[in-house]
C-alpha positions as CSV (number, residue, x, y, z in Angstrom):
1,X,105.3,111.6,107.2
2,X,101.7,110.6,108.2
3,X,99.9,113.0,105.4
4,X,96.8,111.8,107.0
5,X,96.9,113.4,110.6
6,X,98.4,116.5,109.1
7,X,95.4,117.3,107.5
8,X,93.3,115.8,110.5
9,X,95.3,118.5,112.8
10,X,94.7,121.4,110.0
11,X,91.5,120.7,109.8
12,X,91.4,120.9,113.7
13,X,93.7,124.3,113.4
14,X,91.2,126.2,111.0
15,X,88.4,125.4,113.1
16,X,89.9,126.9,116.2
17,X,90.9,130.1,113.9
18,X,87.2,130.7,113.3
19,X,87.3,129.2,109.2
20,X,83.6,130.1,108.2
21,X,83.0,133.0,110.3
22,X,83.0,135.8,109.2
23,X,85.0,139.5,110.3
24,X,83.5,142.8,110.7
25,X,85.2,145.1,108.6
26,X,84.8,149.0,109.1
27,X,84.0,150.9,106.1
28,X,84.2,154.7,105.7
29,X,79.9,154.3,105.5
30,X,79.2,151.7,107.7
31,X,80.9,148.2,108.0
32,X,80.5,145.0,106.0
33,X,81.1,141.0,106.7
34,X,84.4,139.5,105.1
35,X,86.1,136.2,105.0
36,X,89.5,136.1,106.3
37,X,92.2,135.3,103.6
38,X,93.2,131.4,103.4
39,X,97.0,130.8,103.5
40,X,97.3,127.4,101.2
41,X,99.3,124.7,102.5
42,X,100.6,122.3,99.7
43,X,102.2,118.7,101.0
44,X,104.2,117.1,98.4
45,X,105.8,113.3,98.9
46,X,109.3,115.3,99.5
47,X,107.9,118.7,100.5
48,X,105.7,121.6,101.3
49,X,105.5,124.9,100.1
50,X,103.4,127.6,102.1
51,X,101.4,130.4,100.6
52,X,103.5,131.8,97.9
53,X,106.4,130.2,99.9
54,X,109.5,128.6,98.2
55,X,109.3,124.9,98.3
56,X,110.6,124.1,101.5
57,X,112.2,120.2,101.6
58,X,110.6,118.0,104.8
59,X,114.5,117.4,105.7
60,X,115.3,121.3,106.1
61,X,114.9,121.9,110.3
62,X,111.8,125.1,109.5
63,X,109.9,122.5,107.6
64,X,109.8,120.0,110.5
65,X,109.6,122.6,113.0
66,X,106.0,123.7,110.8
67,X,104.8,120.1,110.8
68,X,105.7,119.3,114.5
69,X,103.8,122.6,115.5
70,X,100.6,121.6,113.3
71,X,100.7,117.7,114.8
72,X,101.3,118.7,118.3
73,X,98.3,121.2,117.6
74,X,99.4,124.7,117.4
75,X,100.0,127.9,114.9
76,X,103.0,127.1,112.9
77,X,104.9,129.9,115.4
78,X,107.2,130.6,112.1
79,X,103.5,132.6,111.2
80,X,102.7,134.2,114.2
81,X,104.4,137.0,113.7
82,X,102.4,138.0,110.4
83,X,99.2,136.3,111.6
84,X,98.8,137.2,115.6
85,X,95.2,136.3,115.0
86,X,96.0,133.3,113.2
87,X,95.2,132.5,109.3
């Protein structure tokens, strides 16, 4: 696993989701600016675990379908569902 262009290609992937811009939120009294919520992403040498995820193997088919998504440069799909707007 190249560890180096998976973080190169998250990087790239939090960029295009708009990391350090910031959301206008409607209040009852107005509106204020807010940061959208990180999702962590932690490699380990035999594994990854997502959020508040179970470790997930690299050999398991999701896992690999996660990374192959983040190298070929898109959303991990297996989060677009709760993230449409990406995270």
């Amino acid at each position: 696993i190249d560890f180096d262009l998976i973080l190169e290609k998250v990087k790239d992937l939090n960029v295009l989701a708009g990391e350090g811009i910031s959301q206008i939120e409607h209040t009852p009294g107005g509106a204020r600016l807010r940061q959208p919520e990180p999702l962590p992403l932690t490699l380990y040498q035999n594994g990854m675990v997502m959020g508040n995820g179970p470790f997930r193997p690299y050999e398991e088919p999701p896992a690999q379908q996660c990374l192959q998504d983040i190298v070929d440069g898109y959303f991990p799909s297996e989060l677009q569902l709760h993230y449409p707007d990406g995270v």
